[in-house]
N, C-alpha and C positions, 0 to 999 in steps of 0.2 A: 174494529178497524185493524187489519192485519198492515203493519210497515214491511216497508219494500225489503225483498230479501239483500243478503249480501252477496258479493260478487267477485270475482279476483281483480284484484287493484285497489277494491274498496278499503277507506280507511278505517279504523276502528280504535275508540279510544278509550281507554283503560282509566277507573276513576276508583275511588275506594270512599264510598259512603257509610260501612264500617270498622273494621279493622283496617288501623296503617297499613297501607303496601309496604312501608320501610320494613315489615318482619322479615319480607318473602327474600330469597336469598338470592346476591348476585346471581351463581350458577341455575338457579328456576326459573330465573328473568329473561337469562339468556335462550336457556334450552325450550320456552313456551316462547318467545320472539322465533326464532328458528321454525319451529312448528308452525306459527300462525299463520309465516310465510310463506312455505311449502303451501298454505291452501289460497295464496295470492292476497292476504290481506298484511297491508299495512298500520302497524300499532303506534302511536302517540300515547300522552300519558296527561293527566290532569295535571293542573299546576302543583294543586295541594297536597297528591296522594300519600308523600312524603314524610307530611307533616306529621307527629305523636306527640301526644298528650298525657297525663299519667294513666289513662285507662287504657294505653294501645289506640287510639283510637284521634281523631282531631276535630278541631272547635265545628258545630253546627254550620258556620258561615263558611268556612273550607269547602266543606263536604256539598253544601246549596251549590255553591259558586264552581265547583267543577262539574257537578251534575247538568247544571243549567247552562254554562258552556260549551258539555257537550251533546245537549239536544239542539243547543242554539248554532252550533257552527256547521254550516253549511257544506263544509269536506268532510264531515266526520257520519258516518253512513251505521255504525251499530257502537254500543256500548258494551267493556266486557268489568263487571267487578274487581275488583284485584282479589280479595277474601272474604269472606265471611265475617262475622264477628259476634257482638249483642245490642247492639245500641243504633242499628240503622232505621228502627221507628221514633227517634228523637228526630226524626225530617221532615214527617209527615203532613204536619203542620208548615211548612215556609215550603214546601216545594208549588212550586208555578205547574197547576194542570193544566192552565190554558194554553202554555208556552207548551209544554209538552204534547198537547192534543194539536197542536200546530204543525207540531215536529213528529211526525209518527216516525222513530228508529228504532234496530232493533235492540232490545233493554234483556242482557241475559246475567245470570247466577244463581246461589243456592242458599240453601242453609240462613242464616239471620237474613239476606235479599229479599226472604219469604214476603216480607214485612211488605217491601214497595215495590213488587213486583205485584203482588196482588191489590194493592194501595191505588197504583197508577191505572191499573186494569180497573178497577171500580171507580174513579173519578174521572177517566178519560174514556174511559170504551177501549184503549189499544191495547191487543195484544202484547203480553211479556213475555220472558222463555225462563224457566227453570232449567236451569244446566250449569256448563260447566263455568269456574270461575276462569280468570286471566291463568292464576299460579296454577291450576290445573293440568293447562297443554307444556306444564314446567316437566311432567312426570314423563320421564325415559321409558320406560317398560310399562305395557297393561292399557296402554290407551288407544286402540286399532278400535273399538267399540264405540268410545264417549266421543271418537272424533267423526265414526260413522255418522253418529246420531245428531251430532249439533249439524254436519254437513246436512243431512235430509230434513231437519229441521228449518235452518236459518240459511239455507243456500240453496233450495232448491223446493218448488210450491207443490209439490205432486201430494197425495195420500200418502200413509208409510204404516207399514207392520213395525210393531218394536215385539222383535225375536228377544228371548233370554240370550246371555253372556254368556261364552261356554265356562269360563272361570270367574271370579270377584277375588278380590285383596282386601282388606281392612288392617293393612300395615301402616306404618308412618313412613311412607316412601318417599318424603322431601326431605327424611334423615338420612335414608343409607338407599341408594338409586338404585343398587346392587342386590343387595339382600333383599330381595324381593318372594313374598309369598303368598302364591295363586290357589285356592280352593276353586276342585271343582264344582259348577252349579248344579243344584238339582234341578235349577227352573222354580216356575210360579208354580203356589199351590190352592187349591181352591176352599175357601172356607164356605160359601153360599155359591149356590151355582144360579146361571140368569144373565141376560142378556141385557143388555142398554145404551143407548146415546146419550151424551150432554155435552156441558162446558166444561172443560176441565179448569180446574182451579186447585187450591195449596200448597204443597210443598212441606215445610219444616213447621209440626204441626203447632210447635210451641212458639214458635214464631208467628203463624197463623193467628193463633189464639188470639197475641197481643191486639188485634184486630178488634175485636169480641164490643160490641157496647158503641163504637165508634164510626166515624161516615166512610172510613177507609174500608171497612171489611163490604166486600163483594156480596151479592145476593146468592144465595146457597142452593137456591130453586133450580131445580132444572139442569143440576152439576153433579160430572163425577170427580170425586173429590178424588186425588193423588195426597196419599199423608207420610212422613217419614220421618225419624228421628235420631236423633245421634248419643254417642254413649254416655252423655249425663241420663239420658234418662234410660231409667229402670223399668218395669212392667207393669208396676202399682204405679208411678206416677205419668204413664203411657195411659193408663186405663184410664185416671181421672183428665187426664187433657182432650181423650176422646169421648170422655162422656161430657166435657164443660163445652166440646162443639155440637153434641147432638142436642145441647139444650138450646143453642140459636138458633132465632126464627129463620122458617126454610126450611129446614133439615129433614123436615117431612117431604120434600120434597125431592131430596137428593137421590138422584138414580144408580149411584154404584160407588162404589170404594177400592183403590189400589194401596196397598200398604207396602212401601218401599223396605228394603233389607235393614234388619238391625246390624246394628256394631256388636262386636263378642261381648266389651265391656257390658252392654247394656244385658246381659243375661237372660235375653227376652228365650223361650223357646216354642218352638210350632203348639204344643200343648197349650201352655199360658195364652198363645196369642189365641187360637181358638178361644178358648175360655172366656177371654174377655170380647170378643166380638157377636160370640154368643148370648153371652150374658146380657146383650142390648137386642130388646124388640123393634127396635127405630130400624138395624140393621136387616132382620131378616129378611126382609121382604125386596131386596137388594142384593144382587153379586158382588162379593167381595173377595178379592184374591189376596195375595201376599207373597214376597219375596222377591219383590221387583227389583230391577238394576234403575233406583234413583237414588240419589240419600249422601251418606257420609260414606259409604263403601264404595269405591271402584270396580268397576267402570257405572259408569251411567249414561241413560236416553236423556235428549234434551226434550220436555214439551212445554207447549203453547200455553199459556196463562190467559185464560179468554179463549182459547180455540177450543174447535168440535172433536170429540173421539166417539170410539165404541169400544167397549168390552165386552167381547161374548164369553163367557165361561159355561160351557156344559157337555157333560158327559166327560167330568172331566180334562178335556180342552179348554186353554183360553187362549184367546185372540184378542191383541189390543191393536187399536189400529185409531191413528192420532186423521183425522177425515182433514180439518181446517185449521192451517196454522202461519 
């Protein structure tokens, strides 16, 4: 079930199912309202968003109660995260599928959202988006790319190439707007080469995981999984979170692998990742690329959670191309 795209005029309401919006700072607030609007959509804000508790974060019934407001209100046309955080799979339980499977809108974020973007796509059939959060269109510099992508994503239904970034950041650019620093990209690089369609599904793959054993996690059959991670994690513990999803049922079945860009901190390098995607027989027999623009690094593509792609990687080339979203 794909929900109806967004549209200029459309409303869109901004809700914080993990971390407090109270972090995100006047000046981001303002400077991603400005931005949104430029693309003709109108922002609102949940009741709760506000709220903080001593984890960053507020009571389970907050977090239900703004989520289910804004699938249930009838002016409110897509949903955008406020942040990320750890604790948005304490929902997964009290949230309303049928309500939701009622209400097909469009549901987008990242990072810890992993959790009920892929949750809501397995209990309801509808499409989610991986992308950007609310504080995200807060960022002054470096964002001409992640706003291409949510635009051909969530505003508009054609097919789409997702071209590499000519640059990425992996700075703290909601501290200093100014001080900004752009590496050039190399682009995707091919560790299996091969060609495939499926569903795409994942995201933050430790977040994914939390899935693992439970009625939330999605069927893995017939999917190319997108996986990426942020700079807690390290190489060795990259290696075992990828190996604890190849042990889910399914995964024999998995037609491809996209592995989004690391963070510096995480000290991953082209060596290591090879090595350890290698080191899995489950993989080879599958194209797998790496160094995509998804993840904790800027800029990013937004894709479909439940929609169709392809990945061709050969002779060197790869081509992603997001087909149904």
């Amino acid at each position: 079930m794909i929900p109806p795209k967004l549209s200029p005029g459309d409303e869109i309401r901004v809700i914080a199912p993990s971390t407090t919006f109270r972090i995100v700072s006047h000046d981001v607030r303002e400077i991603a309202l400005n931005t949104l609007g430029k693309l003709g959509l109108r922002v609102t804000f949940g009741k709760h968003c506000d709220e903080r508790d001593l984890f960053d974060s507020s009571p389970i019934a907050s977090r239900i109660a703004d989520l289910h407001e804004a699938f249930t209100d009838p002016n409110v046309r897509g949903i955008l995260t406020a942040i990320g955080g750890y604790n948005c799979n304490q929902l997964l339980r009290y949230l309303g599928y049928d309500l939701i499977r009622v209400n097909p809108k469009v549901f987008c974020g990242y990072s810890d959202i992993t959790a009920l973007s892929n949750a809501i796509y397995a209990k309801t059939g509808q499409i989610t988006y991986s992308g950007p959060h609310f504080s995200t269109f807060g960022m002054v510099n470096g964002l001409e790319y992640t706003l291409e992508h949510f635009r051909k994503c969530l505003m508009k239904a054609e097919p789409f190439d997702v071209m590499p970034a000519e640059e990425w950041s992996d700075d703290r650019w909601y501290i200093d707007q100014q001080d900004r620093q752009f590496i050039r990209n190399n682009g995707l690089f091919v560790i299996n080469e091969g060609q495939s369609e499926g569903i795409l599904l994942g995201g933050n793959l430790c977040t994914f995981n939390l899935l693992q054993g439970t009625e939330f996690m999605p069927s893995l059959a017939g999917s190319i999984l997108l996986l990426e991670d942020d700079e807690e994690t390290y190489p060795s513990l990259f290696d075992r979170d990828l190996q604890s999803l190849i042990h889910q049922p399914g995964f024999e079945e998995v037609n491809g692998l996209m592995i989004g860009r690391f963070q510096k901190k995480s000290e991953m390098t082209r060596e290591m990742l090879v090595e350890i995607v290698r080191s899995k027989p489950e993989l080879m027999k599958v194209p797998v690329v790496a160094n995509a623009d998804f993840g904790h690094t800027t800029p990013q593509f937004t894709f479909p959670v439940g929609g169709r792609g392809r990945l061709d990687a050969v002779g060197g080339k790869v081509r992603i191309e997001v087909v149904e979203h």
